[in-house]
N, C-alpha and C positions, 0 to 999 in steps of 0.2 A: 431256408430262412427268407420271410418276404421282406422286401424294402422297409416296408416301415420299421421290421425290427432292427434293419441294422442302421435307420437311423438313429433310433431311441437307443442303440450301443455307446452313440458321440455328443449324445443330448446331455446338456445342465437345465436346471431348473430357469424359466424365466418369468418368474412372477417377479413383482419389483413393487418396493412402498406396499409390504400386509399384504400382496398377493393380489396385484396389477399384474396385468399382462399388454403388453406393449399392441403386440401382433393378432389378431384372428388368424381363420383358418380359410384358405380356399376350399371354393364347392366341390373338388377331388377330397379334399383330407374328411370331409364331413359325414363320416362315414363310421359306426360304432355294431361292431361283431358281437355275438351273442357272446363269445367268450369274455370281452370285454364290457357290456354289459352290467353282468352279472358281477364282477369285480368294482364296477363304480356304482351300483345300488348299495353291496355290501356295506363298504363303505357313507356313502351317502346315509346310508339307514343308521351308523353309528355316529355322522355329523348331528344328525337330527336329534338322538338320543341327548348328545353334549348340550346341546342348542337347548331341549328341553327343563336344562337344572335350574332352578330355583334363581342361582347365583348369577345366570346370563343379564338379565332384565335388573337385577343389582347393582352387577358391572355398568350396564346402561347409563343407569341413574348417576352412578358416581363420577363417570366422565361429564355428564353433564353441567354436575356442581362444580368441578375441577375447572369445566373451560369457563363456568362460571364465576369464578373464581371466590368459590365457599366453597372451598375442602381444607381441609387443616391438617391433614398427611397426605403424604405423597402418594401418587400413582405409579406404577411402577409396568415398564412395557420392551418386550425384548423382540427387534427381527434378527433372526440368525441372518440373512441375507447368502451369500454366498454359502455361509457354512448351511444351508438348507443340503448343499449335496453333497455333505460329512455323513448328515443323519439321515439322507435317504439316496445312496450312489445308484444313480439311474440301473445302472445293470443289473445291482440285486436288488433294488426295492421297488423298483417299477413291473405292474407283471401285468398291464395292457398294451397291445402290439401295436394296435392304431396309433396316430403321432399326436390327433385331437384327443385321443383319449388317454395318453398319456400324460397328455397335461392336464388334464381334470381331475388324475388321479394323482399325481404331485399337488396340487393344489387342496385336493381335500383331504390326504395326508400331511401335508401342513397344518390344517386347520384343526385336525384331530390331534395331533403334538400339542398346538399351542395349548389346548384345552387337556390334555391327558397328563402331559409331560410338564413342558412348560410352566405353564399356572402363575402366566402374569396378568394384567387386569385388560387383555382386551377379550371383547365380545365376540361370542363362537354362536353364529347364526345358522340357520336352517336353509342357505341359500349358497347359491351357485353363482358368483357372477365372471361372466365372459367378457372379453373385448369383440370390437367391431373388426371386422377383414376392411381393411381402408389403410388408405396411404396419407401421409403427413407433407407436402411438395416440400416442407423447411422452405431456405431464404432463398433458391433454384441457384445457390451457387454453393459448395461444401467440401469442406477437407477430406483427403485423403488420408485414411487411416489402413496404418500398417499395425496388423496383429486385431484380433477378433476377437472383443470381451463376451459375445455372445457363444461364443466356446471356452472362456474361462481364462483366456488369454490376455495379456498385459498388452497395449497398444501407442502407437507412438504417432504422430499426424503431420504434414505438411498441410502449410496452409495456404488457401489461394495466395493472399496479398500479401506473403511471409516477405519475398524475396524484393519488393518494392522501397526504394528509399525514398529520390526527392518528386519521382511521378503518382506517387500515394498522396500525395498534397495536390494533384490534380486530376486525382480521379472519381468520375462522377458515378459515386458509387451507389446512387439510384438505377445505369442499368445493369446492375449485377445483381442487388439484396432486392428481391422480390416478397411478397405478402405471399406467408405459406396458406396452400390448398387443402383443404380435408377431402377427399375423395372414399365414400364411401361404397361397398360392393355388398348390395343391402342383400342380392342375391345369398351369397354367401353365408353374410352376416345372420340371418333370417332362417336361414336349412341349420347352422350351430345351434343358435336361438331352440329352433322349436325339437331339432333331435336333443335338445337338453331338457325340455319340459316332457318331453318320451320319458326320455332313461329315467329323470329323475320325477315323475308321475306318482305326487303322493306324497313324499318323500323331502325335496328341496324345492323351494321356488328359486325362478332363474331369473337375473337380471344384467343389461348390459353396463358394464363399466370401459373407462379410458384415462389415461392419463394428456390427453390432450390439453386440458386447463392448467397442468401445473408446473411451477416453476417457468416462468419469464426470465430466462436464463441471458438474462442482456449481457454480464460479464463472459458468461462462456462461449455463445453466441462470439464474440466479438475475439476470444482468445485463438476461437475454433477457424476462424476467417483469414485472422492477423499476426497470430503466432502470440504465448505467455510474453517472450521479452520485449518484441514489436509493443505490444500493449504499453506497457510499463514508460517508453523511454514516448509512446506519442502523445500521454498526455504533454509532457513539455514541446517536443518536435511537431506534431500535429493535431492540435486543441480541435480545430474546428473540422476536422475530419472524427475525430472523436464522438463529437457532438453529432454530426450528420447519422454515423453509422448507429448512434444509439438514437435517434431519429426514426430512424428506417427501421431499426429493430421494432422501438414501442408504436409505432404505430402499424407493424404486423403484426404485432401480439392481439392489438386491441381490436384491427378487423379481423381477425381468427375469432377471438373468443366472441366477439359480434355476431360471425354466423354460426358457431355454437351452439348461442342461447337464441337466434332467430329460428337456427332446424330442430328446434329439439333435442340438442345433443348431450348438455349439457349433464354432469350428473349429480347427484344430490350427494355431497360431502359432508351435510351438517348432523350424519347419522355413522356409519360402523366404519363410513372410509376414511384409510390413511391419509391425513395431511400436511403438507408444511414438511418440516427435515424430520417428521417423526412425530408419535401420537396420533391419535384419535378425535375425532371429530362431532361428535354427540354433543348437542347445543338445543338449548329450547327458546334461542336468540333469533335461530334460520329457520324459515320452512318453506323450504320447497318442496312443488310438487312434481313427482315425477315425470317425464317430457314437455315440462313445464317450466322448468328450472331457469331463475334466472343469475346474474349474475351477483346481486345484491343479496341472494337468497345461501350465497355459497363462500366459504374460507379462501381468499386469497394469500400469492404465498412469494416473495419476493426473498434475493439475498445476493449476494455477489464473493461468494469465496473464491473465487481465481484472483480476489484483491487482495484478500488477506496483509497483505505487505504495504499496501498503498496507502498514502496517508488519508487522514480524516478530512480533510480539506479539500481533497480529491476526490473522493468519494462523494462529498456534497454539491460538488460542481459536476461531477461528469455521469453521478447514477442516481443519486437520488431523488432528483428533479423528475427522471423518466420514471422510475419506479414509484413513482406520488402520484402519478396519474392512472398507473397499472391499479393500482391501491385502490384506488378511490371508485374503482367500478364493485367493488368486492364489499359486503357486509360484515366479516371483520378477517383481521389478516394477523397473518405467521410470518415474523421474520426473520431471517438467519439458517447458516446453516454449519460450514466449520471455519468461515472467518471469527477473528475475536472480535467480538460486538463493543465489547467495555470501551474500546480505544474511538471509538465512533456512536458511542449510544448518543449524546445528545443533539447530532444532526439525525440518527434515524426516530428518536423518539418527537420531533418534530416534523418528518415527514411524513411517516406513515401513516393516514388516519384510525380510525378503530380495530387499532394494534391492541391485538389480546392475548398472543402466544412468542415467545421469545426463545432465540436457541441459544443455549450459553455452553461453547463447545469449548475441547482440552485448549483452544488457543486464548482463550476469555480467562481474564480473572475471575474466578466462581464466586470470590467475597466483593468485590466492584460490583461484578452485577447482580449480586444476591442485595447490595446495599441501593443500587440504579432501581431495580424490580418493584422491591417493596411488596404490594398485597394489590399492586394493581396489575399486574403483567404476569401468565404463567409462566412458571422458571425452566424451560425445558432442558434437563440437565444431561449434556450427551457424556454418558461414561467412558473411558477411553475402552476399544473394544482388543487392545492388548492386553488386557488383566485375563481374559480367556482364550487367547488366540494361543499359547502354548498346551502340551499337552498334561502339564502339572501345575497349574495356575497357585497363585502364593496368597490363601485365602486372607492370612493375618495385614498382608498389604490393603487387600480389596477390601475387609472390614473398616481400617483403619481410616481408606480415602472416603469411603461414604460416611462412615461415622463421623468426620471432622466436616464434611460438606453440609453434611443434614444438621448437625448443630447449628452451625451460623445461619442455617436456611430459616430454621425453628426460630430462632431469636429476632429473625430479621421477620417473620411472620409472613416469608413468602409462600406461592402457591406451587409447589414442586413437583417433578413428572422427573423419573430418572427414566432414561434413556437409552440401551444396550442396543447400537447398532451400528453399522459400518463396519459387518463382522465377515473381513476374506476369509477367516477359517476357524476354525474353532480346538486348533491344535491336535486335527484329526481324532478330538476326542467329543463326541457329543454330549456326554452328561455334562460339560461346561457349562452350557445354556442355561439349563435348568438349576445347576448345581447355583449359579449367580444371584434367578432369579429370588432362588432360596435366601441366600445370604441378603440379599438386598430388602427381605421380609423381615428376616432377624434384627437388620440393621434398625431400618423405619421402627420396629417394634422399642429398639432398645430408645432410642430417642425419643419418638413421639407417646410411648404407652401404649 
């Protein structure tokens, strides 16, 4: 057995947000065997086939009226996420040995689900896209985490300034939180790149993707640093340490995404890519041009769920003031993700400027913000993803919650996106997925006509 197979033995899936990838490849991994090859054309030739139906360029269009907000039934879009390695356990359904190519063939087995099995409304393209080989430096100071989700592992953190009580009121916490670094290894980056326009020669075109732009994670950022309950107790104990640290934060958010869109980095979201806590991004509001992209051109995407508990009033003094300026670089923005928005909507519907996608997750009242929404905001409705996480799901429940949501959504004339994700497992049973998106077809059918 060579090395790479017995890594791909300890391997999960790590695409992330519709099949991001965080990490590239070193110029050791960039290396694709004839045996392997021949397994990611197969494949690749039956993405294409998907790509080629009718119904692709359909899909296109209807996301577009949706973020436009002229569609009059719902959208409906499922990421298995973690349950990706329910329906494909790396040992028996991976059968490239290489580690780069291991991931390409998880990702375009993916993308053949979604389109084969699946059958909810995103778009199944003719394309391959890779991340960059590059490092992120973050704030050059970071917790230590115990246990490794990047193995499917639950994890737990110490944080630098956890253990600080009345010397955190005087710590100059400028020289610790540094302005993160993109570091790119175009070497690398470049030899992936072009042995993918090989392999898939005819077949797929290749382009690079990142998740470097998204999510301005100021609340986590700062939980990550400070510890969850540290947080909580400084707005009252330490206000103005508060303020600094989310100081420091947004104004390294905004030179990162500065030299971004100064190097060309930037990538064009307002087309097939994942955005915001979920949906699709197909817009004829944005256009950008590829290594062109600028920041005005592309979905901004703000939220602060580690507050979830914190009051409305707190929220508008100590995030949203930084997150109005994250905002306002961006051509239009997604906000929320599994805080409940309803208890804070009218501080975020004043900050955010050209807010046009909204998250209404299990913790939101779904009839407050279906009544907040209206026909101007899309209603992104996150399903709770326990309705499939057991291995016998209780379909007359899961008719019951969508069919009483989708009523008032209907009445209230909002623009609705139901939302199946935040899926750790799918109850060991994969036809959940699907079996959902089903029901969730029947549902909209029986409501809307």
């Amino acid at each position: 057995m060579n090395i790479d197979q017995f890594v791909g033995e300890n391997r999960i899936d790590q695409g992330q947000g519709g099949n991001l990838m965080v990490h590239g490849w070193s110029l050791e991994q960039c290396v694709i065997s004839a045996h392997d090859k021949e397994i990611l054309q197969g494949l690749g030739r039956r993405l294409k086939e998907l790509a080629e139906r009718p119904c692709e360029p359909e899909k296109a269009a209807l996301w577009v009226a949706h973020n436009g907000l002229k569609t009059e039934q719902p959208v409906i879009y499922i990421d298995c996420e973690n349950g990706w390695n329910e329906i494909f356990p790396w040992k028996e359904a991976i059968q490239c040995e290489g580690e780069m190519a291991q991931d390409w063939e998880m990702w375009l087995r993916k993308e053949i689900h979604w389109a084969d099995t699946l059958k909810d409304d995103k778009v199944v393209e003719a394309k391959l896209y890779i991340p960059y080989h590059a490092t992120d430096s973050g704030w050059g100071i970071e917790e230590e985490r115990i246990g490794d989700p990047t193995k499917g592992e639950a994890y737990v953190w110490k944080s630098p300034f956890a253990d600080m009580e009345e010397e955190f009121e005087e710590l100059d916490l400028s020289e610790y939180i540094k302005t993160p670094q993109i570091s790119v290894d175009w070497e690398a980056s470049n030899a992936a790149f072009h042995l993918a326009e090989e392999v898939f020669d005819g077949i797929l075109s290749i382009e690079f993707r990142h998740k470097w732009w998204w999510s301005p994670a100021l609340s986590l950022s700062y939980c990550n640093l400070r510890g969850m309950e540290n947080m909580m107790c400084d707005f009252y104990d330490y206000p103005d340490q508060v303020h600094a640290m989310m100081r420091l934060f947004t104004d390294g958010y905004l030179k990162k995404f500065a030299y971004l869109e100064e190097h060309g980095l930037l990538p064009n979201n307002s087309d097939s890519m994942y955005i915001g806590s979920g949906g699709i991004g197909f817009t004829d509001e944005l256009h950008g041009t590829p290594g062109q992209v600028k920041l005005m051109d592309m979905w901004g995407f703000n939220e602060a769920q580690e507050t979830s508990e914190v009051s409305p009033e707190m929220i508008k003094e100590f995030f949203l003031p930084y997150q109005r300026e994250i905002a306002e670089c961006f051509g239009l923005n997604y906000y929320g993700c599994c805080e409940g928005l309803d208890k804070r909507w009218e501080y975020v519907k004043e900050a955010i400027p050209r807010l046009r996608r909204v998250s209404v997750s299990q913790w939101a009242d779904p009839r407050k913000m279906s009544d907040y929404l209206g026909k101007d905001y899309v209603y992104c409705y996150k399903v709770s993803p326990t309705d499939i996480a057991v291995p016998h799901p209780d379909e007359d429940y899961i008719r019951k919650n969508l069919h009483s949501i989708l009523e008032y959504c209907k009445q209230s004339g909002n623009i609705v996106e139901l939302l199946m994700k935040d899926n750790h497992t799918l109850g060991h049973t994969p036809a959940n997925a699907a079996r959902w998106v089903q029901i969730a077809r029947e549902e909209v059918a029986r409501v809307y006509g």
